[in-house]
C-alpha positions as CSV (number, residue, x, y, z in Angstrom):
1,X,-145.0,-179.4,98.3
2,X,-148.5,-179.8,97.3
3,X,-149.1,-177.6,94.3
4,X,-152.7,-177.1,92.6
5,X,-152.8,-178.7,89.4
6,X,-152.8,-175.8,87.1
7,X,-149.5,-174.0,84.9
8,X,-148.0,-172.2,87.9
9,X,-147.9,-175.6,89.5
10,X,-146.4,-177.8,87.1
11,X,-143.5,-175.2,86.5
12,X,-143.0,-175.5,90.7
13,X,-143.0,-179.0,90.1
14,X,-140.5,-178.7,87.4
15,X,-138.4,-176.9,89.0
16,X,-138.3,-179.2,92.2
17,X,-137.0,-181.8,89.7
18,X,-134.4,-179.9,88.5
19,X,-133.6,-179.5,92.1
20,X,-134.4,-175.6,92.3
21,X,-133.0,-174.2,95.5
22,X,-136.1,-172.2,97.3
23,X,-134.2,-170.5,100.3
24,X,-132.8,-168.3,97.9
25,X,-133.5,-165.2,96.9
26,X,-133.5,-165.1,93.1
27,X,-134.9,-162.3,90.3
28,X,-138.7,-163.2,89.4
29,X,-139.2,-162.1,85.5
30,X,-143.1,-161.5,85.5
31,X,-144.6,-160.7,81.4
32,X,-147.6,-158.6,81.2
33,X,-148.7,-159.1,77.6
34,X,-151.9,-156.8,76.1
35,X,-154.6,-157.2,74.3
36,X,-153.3,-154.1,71.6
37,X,-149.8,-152.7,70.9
38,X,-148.4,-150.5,72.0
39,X,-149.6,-150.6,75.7
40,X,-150.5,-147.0,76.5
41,X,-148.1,-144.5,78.1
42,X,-150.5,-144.5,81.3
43,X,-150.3,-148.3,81.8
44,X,-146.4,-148.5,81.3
45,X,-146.8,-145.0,84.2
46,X,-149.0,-147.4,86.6
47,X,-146.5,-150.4,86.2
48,X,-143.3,-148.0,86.7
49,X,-145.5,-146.7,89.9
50,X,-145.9,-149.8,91.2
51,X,-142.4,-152.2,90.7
52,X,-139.7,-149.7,89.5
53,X,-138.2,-150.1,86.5
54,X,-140.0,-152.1,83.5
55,X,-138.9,-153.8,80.3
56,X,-141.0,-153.1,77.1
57,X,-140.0,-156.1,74.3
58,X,-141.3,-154.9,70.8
59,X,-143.2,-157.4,69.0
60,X,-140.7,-159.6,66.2
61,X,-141.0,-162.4,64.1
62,X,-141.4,-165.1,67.0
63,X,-143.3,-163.3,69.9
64,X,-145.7,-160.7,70.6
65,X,-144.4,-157.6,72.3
66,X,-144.8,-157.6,76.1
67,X,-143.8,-156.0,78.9
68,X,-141.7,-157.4,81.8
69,X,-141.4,-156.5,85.7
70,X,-138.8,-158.1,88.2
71,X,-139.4,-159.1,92.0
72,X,-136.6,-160.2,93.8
73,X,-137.0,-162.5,96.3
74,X,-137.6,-166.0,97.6
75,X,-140.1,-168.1,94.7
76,X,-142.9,-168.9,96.5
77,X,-146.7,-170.0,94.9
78,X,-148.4,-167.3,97.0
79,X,-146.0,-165.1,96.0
80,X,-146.6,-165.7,92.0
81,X,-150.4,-165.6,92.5
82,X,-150.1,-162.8,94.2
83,X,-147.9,-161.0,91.8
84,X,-150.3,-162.1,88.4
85,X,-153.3,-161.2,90.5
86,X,-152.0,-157.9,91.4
87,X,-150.7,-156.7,88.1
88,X,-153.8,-158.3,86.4
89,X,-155.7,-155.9,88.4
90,X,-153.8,-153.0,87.9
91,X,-153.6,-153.7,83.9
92,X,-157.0,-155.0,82.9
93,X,-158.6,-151.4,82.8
94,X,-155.4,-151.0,79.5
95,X,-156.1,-154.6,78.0
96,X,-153.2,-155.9,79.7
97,X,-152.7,-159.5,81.7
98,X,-150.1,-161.0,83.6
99,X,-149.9,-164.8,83.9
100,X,-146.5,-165.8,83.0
101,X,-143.6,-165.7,84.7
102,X,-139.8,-167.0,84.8
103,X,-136.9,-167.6,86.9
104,X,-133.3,-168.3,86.0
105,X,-131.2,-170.6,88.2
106,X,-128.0,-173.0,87.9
């Protein structure tokens, strides 16, 4: 595959080497960090509307708090654009951006 040159790419590319198997359907983590914490109750609402159930991940000593959606399906590029673009949308009128993502495999 021919992946831009940009972060999403190079963890495609990493995962090609690590010989990531893409006809499977796997669960897509998806962080949507904000700009102040706590995100407001009507952006966690607008997240819950949208994907289901959500993960809020309180601030600690070695990250900032975020909040976490999951996709399941097939890991595609579009589908990771698609996804940040989406919830980047949806979150920018709270502070909040989505452009990092993560999937577990063997």
């Amino acid at each position: 595959m021919n992946w831009p040159n940009n972060a999403d790419g190079d963890v495609f590319r990493s995962l090609v080497e690590h010989e990531f198997n893409f006809d499977r359907e796997y669960q897509i983590d998806f962080n949507v960090d904000f700009n102040e914490w706590p995100p407001s109750a009507a952006a966690l609402q607008k997240l819950k509307e949208r994907y289901g159930e959500i993960s809020i991940y309180q601030p600690d000593e070695a990250y900032e708090g975020y909040v976490q959606l999951k996709i399941f399906g097939k890991l595609t590029y579009p589908l990771v654009i698609e996804i940040q673009d989406i919830t980047t949308t949806l979150m920018e009128p709270y502070g909040g951006i989505c452009e990092s993502w993560g999937v577990l495999h063997e």
